[in-house]
C-alpha positions in Angstrom: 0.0 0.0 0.0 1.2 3.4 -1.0 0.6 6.3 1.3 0.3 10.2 0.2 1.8 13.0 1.7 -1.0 13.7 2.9 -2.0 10.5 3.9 1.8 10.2 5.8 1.5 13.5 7.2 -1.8 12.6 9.1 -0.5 9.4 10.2 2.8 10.8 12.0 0.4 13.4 13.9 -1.4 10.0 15.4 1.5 8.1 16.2 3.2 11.6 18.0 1.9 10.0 20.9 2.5 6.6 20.8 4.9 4.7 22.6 7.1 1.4 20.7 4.8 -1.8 21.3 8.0 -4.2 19.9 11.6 -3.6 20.6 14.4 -5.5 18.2 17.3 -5.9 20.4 20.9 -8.2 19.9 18.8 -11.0 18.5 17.9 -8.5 15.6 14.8 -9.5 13.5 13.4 -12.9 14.3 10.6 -15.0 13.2 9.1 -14.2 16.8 9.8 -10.6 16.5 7.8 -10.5 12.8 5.1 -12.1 14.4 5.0 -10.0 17.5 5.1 -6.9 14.8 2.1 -8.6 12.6 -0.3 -9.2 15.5 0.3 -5.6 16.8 -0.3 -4.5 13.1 -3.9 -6.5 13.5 -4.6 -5.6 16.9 -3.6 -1.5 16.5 -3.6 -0.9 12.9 -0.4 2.1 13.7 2.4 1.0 15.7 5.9 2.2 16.8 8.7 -0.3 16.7 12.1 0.5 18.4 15.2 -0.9 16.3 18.4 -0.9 18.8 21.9 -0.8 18.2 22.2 -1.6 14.8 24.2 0.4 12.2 22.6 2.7 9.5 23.1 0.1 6.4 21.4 -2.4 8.8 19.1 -1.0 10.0 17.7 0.0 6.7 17.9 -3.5 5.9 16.0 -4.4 9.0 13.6 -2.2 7.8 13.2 -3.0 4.3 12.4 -7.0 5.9 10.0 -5.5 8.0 8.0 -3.7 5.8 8.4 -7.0 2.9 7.2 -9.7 5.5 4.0 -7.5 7.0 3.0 -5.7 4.0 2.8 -2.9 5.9 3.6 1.3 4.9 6.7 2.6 6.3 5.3 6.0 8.2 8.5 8.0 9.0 11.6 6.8 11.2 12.9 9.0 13.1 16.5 7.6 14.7 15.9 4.3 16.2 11.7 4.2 15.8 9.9 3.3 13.2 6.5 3.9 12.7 4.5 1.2 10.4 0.6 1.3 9.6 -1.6 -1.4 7.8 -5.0 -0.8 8.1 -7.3 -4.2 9.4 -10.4 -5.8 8.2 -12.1 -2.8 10.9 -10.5 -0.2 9.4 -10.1 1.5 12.7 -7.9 4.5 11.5 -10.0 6.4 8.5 -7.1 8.1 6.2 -7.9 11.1 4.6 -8.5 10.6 0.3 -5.2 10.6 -1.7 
């Protein structure tokens, strides 16, 4: 799913507030990790995931995985946190038209 400016814009002023439901740490991205990311994705729809330690070039990677195996929208990342949204069946976040 592709997100407009607009679209992006709106999401980051919702997710100002919200604190990281998943943290990566040494173990980096695991199988439990995804999963922990996809039923937070189904449960919350917007979520904050903190990605620790890990180098630039990595952590892009780490990213790029993320994004790949949940099919979810890359918000913004800003330093460590990224912010991810995939809206669920109940379409409990209503984004504003492209």
């Amino acid at each position: 799913m592709t997100l407009s400016t607009k679209q992006k814009q709106f999401l980051k002023g919702l997710a100002h507030h919200l604190n990281p439901v998943v943290m990566l740490g040494a173990n980096g991205l695991t199988e439990g990790v995804l999963a922990e990311i996809d039923n937070a994705l189904n449960h919350h729809e917007l979520i904050k995931v903190k990605i620790a330690g890990a180098e630039r070039e990595t952590k892009q990677l780490i990213i790029d995985a993320i994004v790949r195996e949940t099919q979810a929208s890359a918000v913004q990342t800003i330093g460590h946190i990224l912010v991810l949204f995939r809206p669920s069946d109940e379409a409990k976040i209503q984004l504003p038209k492209k």
